[in-house]
N, C-alpha and C positions, 0 to 999 in steps of 0.2 A: 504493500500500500504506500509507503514511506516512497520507495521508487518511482511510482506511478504518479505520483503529485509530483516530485520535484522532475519527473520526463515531462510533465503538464508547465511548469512553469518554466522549464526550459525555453519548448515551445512554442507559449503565449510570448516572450517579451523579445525574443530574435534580436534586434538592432537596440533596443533602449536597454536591456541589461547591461551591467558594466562586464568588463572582462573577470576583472577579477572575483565578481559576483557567482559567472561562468564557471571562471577553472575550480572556484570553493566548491560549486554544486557536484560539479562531476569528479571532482576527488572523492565527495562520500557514497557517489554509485561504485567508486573503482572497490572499494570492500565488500567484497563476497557476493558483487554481483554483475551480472555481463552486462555491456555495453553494448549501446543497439549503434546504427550508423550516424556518423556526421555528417548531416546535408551542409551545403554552402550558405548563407547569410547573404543576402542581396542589397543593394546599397538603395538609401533613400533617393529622391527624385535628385538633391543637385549634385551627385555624384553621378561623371558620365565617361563613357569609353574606357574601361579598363582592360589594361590590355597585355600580355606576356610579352616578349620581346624587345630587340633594339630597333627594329626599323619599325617606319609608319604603318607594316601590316600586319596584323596581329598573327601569335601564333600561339602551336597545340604548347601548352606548357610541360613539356615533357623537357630534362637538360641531365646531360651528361656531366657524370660526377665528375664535379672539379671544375665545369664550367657556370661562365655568369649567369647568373640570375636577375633579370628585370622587370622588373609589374611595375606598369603607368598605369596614372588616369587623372582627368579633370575634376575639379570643386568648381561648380555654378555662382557658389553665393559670393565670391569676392573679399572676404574675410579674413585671406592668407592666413589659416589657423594654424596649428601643428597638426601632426599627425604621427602614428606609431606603428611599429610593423611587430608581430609574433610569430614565430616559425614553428608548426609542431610536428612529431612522426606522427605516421597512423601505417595500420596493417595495410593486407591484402581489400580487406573488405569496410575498409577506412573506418574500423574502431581504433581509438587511440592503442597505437604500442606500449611495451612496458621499459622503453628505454628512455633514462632520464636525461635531461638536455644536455649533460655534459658528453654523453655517448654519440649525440650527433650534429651537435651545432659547435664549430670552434669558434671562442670568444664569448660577445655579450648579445643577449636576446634583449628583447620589448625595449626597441631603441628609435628614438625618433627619426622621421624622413627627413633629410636636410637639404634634398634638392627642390626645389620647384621654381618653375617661370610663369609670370601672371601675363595671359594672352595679349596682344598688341594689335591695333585697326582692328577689334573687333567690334559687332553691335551686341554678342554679348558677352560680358565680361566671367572670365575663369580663371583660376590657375592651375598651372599640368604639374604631377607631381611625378615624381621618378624618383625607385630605390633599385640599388642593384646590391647582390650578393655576389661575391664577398665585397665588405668596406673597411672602414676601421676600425669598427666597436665587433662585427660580425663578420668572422674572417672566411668564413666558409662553413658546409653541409661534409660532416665526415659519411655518412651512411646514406645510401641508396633506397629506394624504397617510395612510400606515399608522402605526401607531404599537405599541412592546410598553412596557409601563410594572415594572417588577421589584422587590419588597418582598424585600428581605433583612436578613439580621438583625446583633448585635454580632459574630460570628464570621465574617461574610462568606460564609456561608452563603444560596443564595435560600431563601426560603419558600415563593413560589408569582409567578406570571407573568401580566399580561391585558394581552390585543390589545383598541385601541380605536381609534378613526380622527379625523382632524377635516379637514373639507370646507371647500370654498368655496364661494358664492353666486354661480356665474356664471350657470350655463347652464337653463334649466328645462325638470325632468325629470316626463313624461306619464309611467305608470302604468295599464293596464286588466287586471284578471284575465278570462282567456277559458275556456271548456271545451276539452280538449284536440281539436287538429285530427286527431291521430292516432285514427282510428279504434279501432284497437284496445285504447285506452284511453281513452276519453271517459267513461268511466264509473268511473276514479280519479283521473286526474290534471288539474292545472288551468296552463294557462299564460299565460306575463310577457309581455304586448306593452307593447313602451318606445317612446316618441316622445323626442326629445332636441330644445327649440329654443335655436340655438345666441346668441339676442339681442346678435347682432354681435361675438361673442367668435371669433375668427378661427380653425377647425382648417386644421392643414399636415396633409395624408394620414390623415385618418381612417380610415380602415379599419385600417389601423397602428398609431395613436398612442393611439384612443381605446379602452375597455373598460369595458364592464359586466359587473357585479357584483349578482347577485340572491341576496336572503337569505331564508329562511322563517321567521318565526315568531320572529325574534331569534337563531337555531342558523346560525355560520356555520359550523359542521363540513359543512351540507348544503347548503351555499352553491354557484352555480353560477358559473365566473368567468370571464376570458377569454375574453366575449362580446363578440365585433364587429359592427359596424354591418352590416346586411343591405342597405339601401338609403339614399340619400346625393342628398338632392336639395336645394338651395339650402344653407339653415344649418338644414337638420333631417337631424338621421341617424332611421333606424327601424327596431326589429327586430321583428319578426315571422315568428317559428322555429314548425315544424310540432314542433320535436323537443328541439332546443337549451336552449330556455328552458321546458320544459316539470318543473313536482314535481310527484310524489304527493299526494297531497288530505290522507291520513291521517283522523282523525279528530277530533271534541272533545277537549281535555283533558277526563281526568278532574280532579277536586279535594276539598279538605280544608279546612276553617277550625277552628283551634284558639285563637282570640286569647281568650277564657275558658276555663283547664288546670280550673278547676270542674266544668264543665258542657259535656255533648257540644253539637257544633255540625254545621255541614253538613259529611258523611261521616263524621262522628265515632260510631261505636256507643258506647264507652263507656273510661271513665278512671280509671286507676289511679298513685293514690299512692307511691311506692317512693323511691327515694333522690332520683330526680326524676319528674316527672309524667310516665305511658306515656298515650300516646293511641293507642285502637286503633280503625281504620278498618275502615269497612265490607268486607267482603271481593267483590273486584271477580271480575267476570266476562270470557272474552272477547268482542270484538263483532266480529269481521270478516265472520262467517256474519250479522251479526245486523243489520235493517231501521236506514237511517241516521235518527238523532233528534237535530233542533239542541236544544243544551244550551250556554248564552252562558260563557265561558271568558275568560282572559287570555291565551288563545294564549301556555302556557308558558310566563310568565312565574309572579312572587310579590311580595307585598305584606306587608310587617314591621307587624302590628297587634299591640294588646294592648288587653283591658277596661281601663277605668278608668285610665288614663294617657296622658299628652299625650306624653311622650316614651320612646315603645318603642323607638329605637333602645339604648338603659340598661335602660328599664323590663321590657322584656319577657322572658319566662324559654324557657329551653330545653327540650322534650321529647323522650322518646324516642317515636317517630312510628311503628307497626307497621303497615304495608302487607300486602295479603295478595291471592294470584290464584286462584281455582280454576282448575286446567288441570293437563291430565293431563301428566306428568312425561315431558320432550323427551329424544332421544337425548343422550349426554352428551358428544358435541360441540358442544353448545348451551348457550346461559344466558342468564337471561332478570335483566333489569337493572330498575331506577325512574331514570327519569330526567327535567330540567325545565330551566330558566332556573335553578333554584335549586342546581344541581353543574356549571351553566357543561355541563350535555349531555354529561355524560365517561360512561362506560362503561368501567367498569374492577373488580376487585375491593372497590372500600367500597360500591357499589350493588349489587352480584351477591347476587340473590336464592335461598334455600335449598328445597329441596320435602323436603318432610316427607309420609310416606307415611301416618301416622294420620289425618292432615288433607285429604290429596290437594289440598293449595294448594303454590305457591309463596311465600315469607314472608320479610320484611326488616324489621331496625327500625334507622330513621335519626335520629340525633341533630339535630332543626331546632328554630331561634326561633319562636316563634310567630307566628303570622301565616296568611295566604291562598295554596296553594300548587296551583299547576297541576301535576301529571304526569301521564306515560304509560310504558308497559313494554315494553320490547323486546327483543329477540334480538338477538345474539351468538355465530357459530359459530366453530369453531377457526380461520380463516382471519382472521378475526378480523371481518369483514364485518358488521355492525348493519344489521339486518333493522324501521325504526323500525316498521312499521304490520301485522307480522304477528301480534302480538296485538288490535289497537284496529280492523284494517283500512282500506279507502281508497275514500274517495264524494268525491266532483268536489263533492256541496255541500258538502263542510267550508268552514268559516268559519275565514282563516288571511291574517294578515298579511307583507305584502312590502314589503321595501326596495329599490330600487336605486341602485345608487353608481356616478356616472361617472368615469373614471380618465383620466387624459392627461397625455402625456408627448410635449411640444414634440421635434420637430429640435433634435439636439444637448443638451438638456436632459438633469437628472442624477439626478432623482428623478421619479416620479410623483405628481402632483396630484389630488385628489378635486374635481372642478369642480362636484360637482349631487348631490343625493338627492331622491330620486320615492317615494311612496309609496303600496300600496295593495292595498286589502282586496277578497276572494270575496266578502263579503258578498251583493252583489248582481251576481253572477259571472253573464256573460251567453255566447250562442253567438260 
């Protein structure tokens, strides 16, 4: 009971908890009782673009042990506050580990962000924060493995939460997309045959210790995990599921490019002026009934551009970005979302799109940077189940990138290792 109330107010208070309210609560679940998973924390409205990487396009935060570590993103309100970072392990199945900070952080933890730059000609005013691992108080990540990183603020307050991983170079991991075996869906879905060679890196009871980890598209909400080795001959494990390792195809992103608020660009009908620039987009149709057409994408991901400036991470200004669906209005236990790489794939109330019966569309407008943005739209019923390709629907030839991550966790060992990432594209998706 005592567990059940404090998982309950975990729950309820997400972003206004303080941290250290947080790490007190779940220290007293860690005695004598299991830990269930740690979802991410989503940041309040003027908190925008966060993003992994050094360049202006974001990327899968996966990083090789011993290399840098970077998470950017904008503050809206103009306030130049501080800000804080925390780094924690977590397993396989992102319950906290039982290794204490000293086993895998070198240096000093919950240390404030020291970089940021407050945006310049823009109409609306931010400033872009940057931390990178290692610095001076935080010299580096000694252990591989899962990883949540947490930005909070003066009042000890989180802001918002990202999972990010960082692997090691042992084992090398094979990759082929197939058509699915399963007959009766060879005609949506595409599946992950993994080869693992293990180049003399010794497993104790693989079928056990080892696990993979397939990801679509950079969305590990849809990630499929706690995949074990099928077959085990010499130092290669291989999976090869009729069923297991089998996603949906889905479809193309659609997309948008806004990096000139002047002048429409791709999907951009046209642009208006207001307190900040509205950019309103073509008004999309659905395609599930409709004949599949490759249309090359970033596979949901986004890219921070602007005309005429070298540094858009400052330079580039915010819009509000009006999306719109023709589609006749769902029963209202339904609701239908925009979602990308660019909201971290949440589904929740700030995406939840409106229908309007003058118009017989569905219609949302989002506050984004400018820049190159993949989305697509999807359902949402009361159960709370995201339905991603019943609007875009699902052809086995979509074009969709995969990751796989190998996991392992030695006899008597106390954390989980990410030993290998395999990668690899439909592109040329064969039987």
């Amino acid at each position: 009971m005592i567990r059940h109330r404090i998982c309950l107010y975990l729950h309820s208070k997400t972003n206004k908890m303080s941290l250290s309210s947080k790490l007190f609560l779940l220290a007293l679940l860690s005695f004598g009782m299991v830990f269930s998973q740690v979802k991410e924390i989503q940041p309040q409205d003027y908190i925008k673009t966060i993003s992994f990487g050094k360049g202006p396009q974001s990327e899968f935060p996966i990083f090789k042990l011993g290399e840098a570590i970077t998470l950017e993103f904008d503050v809206l309100n103009g306030n130049e506050e501080d800000y804080y970072y925390e780094v924690k392990h977590y397993n396989t199945d992102w319950t906290p580990s039982s290794l204490i900070e000293s086993e895998y952080l070198e240096g000093f933890n919950e240390q404030r962000i020291r970089e940021y730059q407050n945006s310049f000609n823009t109409y609306q005013i931010y400033s872009h924060y940057s931390m990178t691992i290692p610095n001076e108080q935080t010299r580096g990540l000694k252990k591989s493995g899962n990883y949540i990183i947490t930005i909070y603020n003066d009042y000890d307050e989180i802001e918002f939460t990202r999972k990010f991983m960082v692997y090691e170079d042992i084992v090398n991991v094979g990759v082929a997309i197939k058509r699915s075996r399963d007959v009766s869906a060879i005609k949506e879905k595409q599946t992950v045959d993994i080869v693992v060679n293990a180049n003399n890196f010794q497993f104790n009871n693989p079928k056990q210790a080892v696990k993979a980890v397939i990801i679509q598209n950079n969305n590990l909400k849809t990630a499929i995990t706690n995949l074990k080795p099928q077959y085990i001959l010499g130092e290669q494990l291989t999976y090869r599921y009729t069923k297991e390792s089998s996603f949906y195809a889905g479809n193309e992103y659609l997309y948008f490019e806004n990096k000139d608020l002047r002048g429409a660009n791709n999907g951009v009908q046209f642009i208006q002026l207001k307190a900040l620039y509205n950019t309103y987009l073509y008004r999309n149709l659905p395609r599930y009934d409709a004949p599949y057409t490759y249309n090359p994408d970033i596979n949901g991901n986004f890219l921070i551009t602007a005309l005429d400036t070298d540094t858009p991470k400052t330079n580039a200004d915010y819009a509000q970005v009006h999306f719109s669906l023709q589609l006749e209005q769902l029963p209202e236990d339904k609701t239908v979302h925009v979602y990308g790489y660019f909201n971290n794939y949440v589904v929740d109330e700030s995406n939840q799109m409106t229908y309007y019966n003058d118009s017989g569309s569905y219609e949302l407008p989002l506050l984004l940077k400018q820049g190159f943005y993949n989305y697509k739209f999807v359902v949402k019923d009361k159960k709370g189940t995201i339905d991603e390709n019943a609007i875009s629907g699902n052809f086995y030839q979509t074009e969709n990138d995969y990751k796989v991550l190998i996991y392992y966790r030695d006899l008597g060992a106390r954390y989980d290792r990410i030993i290998g990432v395999g990668e690899g594209n439909s592109v040329n998706i064969t039987n």
